[in-house]
C-alpha positions in Angstrom: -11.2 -0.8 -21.1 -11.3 -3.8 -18.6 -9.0 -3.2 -15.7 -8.1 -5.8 -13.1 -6.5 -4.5 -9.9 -4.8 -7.2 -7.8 -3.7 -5.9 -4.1 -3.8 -7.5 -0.5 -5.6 -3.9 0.7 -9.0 -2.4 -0.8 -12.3 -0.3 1.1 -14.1 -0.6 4.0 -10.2 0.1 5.1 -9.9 4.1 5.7 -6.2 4.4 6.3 -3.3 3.1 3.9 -3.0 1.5 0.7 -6.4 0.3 0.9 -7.9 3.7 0.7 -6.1 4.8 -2.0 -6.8 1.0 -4.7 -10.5 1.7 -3.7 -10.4 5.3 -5.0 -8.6 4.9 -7.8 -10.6 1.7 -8.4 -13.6 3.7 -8.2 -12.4 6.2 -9.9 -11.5 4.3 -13.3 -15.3 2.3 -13.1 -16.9 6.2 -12.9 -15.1 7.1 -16.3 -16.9 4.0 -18.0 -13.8 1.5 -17.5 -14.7 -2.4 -16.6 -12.6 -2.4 -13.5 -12.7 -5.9 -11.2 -10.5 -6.0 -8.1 -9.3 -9.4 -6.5 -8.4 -8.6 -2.4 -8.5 -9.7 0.8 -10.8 -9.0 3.6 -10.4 -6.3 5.7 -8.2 -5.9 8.4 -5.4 -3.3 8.5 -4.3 -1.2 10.3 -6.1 -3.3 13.4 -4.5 -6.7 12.2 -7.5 -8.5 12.6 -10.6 -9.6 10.0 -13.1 -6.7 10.3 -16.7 -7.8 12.1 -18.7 -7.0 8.9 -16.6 -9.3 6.7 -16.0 -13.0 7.0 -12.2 -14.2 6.8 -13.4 -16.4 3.3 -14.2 -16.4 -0.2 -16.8 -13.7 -1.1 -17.9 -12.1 -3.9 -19.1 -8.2 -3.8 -20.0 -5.1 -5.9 -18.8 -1.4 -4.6 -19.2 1.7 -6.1 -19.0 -0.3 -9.6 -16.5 -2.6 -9.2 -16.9 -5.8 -8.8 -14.6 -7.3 -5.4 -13.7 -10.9 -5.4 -12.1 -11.6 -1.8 -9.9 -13.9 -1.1 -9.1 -15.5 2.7 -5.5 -14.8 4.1 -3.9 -15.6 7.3 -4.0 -12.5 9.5 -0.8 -12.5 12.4 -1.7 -10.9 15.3 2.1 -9.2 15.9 3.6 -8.9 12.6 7.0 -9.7 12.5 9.4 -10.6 10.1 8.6 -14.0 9.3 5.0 -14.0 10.5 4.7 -11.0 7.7 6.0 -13.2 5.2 3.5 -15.7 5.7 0.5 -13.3 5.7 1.9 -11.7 2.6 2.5 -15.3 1.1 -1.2 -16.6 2.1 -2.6 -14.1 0.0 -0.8 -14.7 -3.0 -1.4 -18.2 -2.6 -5.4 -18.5 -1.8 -5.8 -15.7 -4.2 -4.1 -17.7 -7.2 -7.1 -19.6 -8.5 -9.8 -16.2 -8.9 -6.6 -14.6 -10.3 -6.0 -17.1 -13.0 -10.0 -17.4 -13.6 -10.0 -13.8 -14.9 -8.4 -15.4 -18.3 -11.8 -16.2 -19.8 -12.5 -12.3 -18.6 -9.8 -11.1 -21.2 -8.4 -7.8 -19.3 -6.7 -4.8 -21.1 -4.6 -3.9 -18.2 -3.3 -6.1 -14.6 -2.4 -3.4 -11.9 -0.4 -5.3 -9.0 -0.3 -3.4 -6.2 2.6 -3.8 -3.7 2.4 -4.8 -1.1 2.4 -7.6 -1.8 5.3 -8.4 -4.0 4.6 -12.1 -3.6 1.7 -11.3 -5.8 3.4 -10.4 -8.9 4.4 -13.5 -10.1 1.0 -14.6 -10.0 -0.3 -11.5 -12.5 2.8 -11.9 -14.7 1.4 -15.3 -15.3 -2.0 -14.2 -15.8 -0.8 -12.4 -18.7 1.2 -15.1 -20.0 -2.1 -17.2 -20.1 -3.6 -14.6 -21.7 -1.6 -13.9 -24.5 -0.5 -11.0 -25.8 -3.8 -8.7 -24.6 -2.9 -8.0 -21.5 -0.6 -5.1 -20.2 1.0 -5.6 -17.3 1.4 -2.9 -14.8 3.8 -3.1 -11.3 2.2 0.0 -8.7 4.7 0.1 -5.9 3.2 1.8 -2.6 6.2 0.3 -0.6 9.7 -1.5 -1.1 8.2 -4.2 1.4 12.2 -6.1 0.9 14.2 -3.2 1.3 12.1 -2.6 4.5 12.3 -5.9 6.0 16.5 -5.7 5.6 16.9 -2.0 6.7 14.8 -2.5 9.7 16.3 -5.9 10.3 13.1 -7.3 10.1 15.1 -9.9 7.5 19.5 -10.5 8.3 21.5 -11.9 6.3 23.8 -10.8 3.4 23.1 -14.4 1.5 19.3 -14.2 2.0 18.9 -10.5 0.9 21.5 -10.8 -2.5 18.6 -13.9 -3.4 15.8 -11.4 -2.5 16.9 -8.9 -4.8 17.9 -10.9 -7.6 14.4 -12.4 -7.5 13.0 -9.0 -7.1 14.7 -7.5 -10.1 13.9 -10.4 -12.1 10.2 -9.7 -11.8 10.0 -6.0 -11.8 12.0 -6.2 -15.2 9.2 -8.5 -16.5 6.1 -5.8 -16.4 5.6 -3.9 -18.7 4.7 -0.8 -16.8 6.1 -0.2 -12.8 5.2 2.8 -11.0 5.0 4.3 -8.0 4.2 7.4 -5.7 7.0 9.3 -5.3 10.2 10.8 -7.6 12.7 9.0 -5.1 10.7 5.8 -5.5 10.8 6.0 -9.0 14.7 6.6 -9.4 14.8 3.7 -7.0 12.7 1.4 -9.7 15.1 2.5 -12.3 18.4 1.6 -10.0 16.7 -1.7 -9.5 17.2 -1.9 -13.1 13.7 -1.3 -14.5 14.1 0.9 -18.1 13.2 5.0 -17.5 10.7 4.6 -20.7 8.9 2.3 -18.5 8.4 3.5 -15.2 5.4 6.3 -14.3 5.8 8.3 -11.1 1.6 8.4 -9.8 1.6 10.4 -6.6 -1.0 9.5 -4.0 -0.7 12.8 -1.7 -2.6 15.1 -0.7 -3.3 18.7 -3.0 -1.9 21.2 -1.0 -3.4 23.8 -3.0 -7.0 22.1 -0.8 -5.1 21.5 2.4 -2.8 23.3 3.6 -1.6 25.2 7.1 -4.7 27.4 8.4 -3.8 31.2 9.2 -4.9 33.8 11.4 -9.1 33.2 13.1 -9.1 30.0 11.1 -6.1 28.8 12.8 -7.7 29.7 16.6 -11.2 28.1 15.4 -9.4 24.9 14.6 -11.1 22.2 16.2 -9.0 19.7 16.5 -6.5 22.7 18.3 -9.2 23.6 20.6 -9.6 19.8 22.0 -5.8 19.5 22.2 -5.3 22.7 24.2 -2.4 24.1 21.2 -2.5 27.6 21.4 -2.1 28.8 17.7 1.6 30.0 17.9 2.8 26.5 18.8 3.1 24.1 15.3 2.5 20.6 15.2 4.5 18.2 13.8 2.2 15.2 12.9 2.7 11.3 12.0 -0.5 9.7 10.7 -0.3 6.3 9.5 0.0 2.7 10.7 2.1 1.5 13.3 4.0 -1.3 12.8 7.5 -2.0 13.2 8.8 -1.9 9.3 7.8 1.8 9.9 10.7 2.5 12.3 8.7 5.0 14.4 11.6 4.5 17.3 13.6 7.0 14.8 10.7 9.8 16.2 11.4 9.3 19.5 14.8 9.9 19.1 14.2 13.3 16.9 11.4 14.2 20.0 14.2 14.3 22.8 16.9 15.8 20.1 13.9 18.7 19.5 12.9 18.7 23.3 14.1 22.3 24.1 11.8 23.6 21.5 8.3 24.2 23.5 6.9 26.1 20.1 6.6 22.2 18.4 4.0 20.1 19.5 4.2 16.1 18.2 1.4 14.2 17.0 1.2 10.8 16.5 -2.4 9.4 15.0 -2.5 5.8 14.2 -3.3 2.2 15.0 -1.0 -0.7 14.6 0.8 -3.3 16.7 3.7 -1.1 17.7 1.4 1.8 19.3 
């Protein structure tokens, strides 16, 4: 099959969404599939264009899939307007290359989301296209829901237009998934049909990692350069940190948790808000 994957984040980035398009991106291209991604230039989590990349149009090949990137503007303190923009520059500098994948003819169009803006933009791939063409939604976040519970967006006016809008284009793929049971009831409540929505967990197998007992516990490394003893058990947050994330709620659960020496907290990430 030829499969196009559309999404803001893709490898050299080792944290986030990025990680996980590469490897499934990979991934497909190993089992024989044509697989082409159109993406941006690295920069997250540090919120800034990587050194080995240049903020521009560039063509690559990784690991069998062919990269087209695509320039975006990059803020350097995301906020809630400022991440509009950036999200909005994508879609809009990656338009063109999008659209130019017509004479490519793909089977399937996997937008990734973040960033919704994208999605019109593959929706009208696939109308260029004709009838070829599946369309397929893969939500990693609810970026709008986000931006209003977090107040990184007010007002009641503004967010009833957002989620009109919203609805009207996730009811217009044929296929919208995403990584998590809650996330997919929370498709289906935004009015996307059951029959059409796939739950496609990105975690980890806990069958491979999972809480290390008895000598292998001591031996730990990482527990050894931290000074935890191996009664005490750590409570970890590993991810990016950036506001939408509403990593003040940890603090708060810290100091509610304080007179519990046994719990050590963790937090591992880069981001804006660290």
């Amino acid at each position: 099959m030829k499969i196009l994957l559309y999404g803001l984040n893709y490898s050299p980035e080792s944290v986030g969404i990025g990680k996980y398009s590469a490897e499934f991106a990979s991934w497909l291209a190993a089992r024989g599939h044509q697989v082409r991604v159109i993406t941006a230039p690295p920069y997250f989590p540090q919120w800034r264009v990587a050194a080995s990349h240049r903020n521009a149009y560039a063509s690559e090949r990784l690991e069998g899939v062919q990269l087209q990137r695509c320039p975006l503007w990059v803020p350097r303190r995301p906020g809630g307007v400022t991440r509009l923009l950036h999200l909005a520059s994508f879609a809009l500098t990656s338009l063109v290359p999008l659209l130019a994948q017509c004479g490519w003819s793909p089977d399937v169009v996997i937008t990734v989301a973040p960033a919704f803006f994208c999605a019109p933009g593959a929706l009208l791939l696939c109308r260029i296209c004709g009838q070829r063409p599946i369309s397929w939604l893969h939500i990693q976040d609810f970026e709008l829901d986000a931006a209003f519970e977090l107040g990184l967006l007010r007002g009641r006016l503004l967010r009833s237009l957002a989620e009109t809008w919203e609805r009207r284009i996730l009811c217009r793929f044929a296929m919208a998934s995403s990584i998590s049971q809650a996330m997919v009831q929370r498709l289906q409540h935004k009015g996307v049909p059951p029959e059409r929505t796939r739950l496609l967990p990105n975690w980890v197998d806990l069958e491979a990692i999972r809480p290390q007992l008895g000598q292998a516990r001591s031996a730990n490394r990482y527990r050894q350069e931290l000074d935890i003893s191996p009664g005490q058990i750590v409570l970890m947050y590993s991810g990016s940190m950036i506001k939408k994330q509403g990593l003040e709620m940890l603090t708060d659960v810290i100091h509610r948790l304080r007179d519990h020496p046994q719990l050590v907290w963790l937090l591992a990430g880069e981001g804006p808000s660290k």
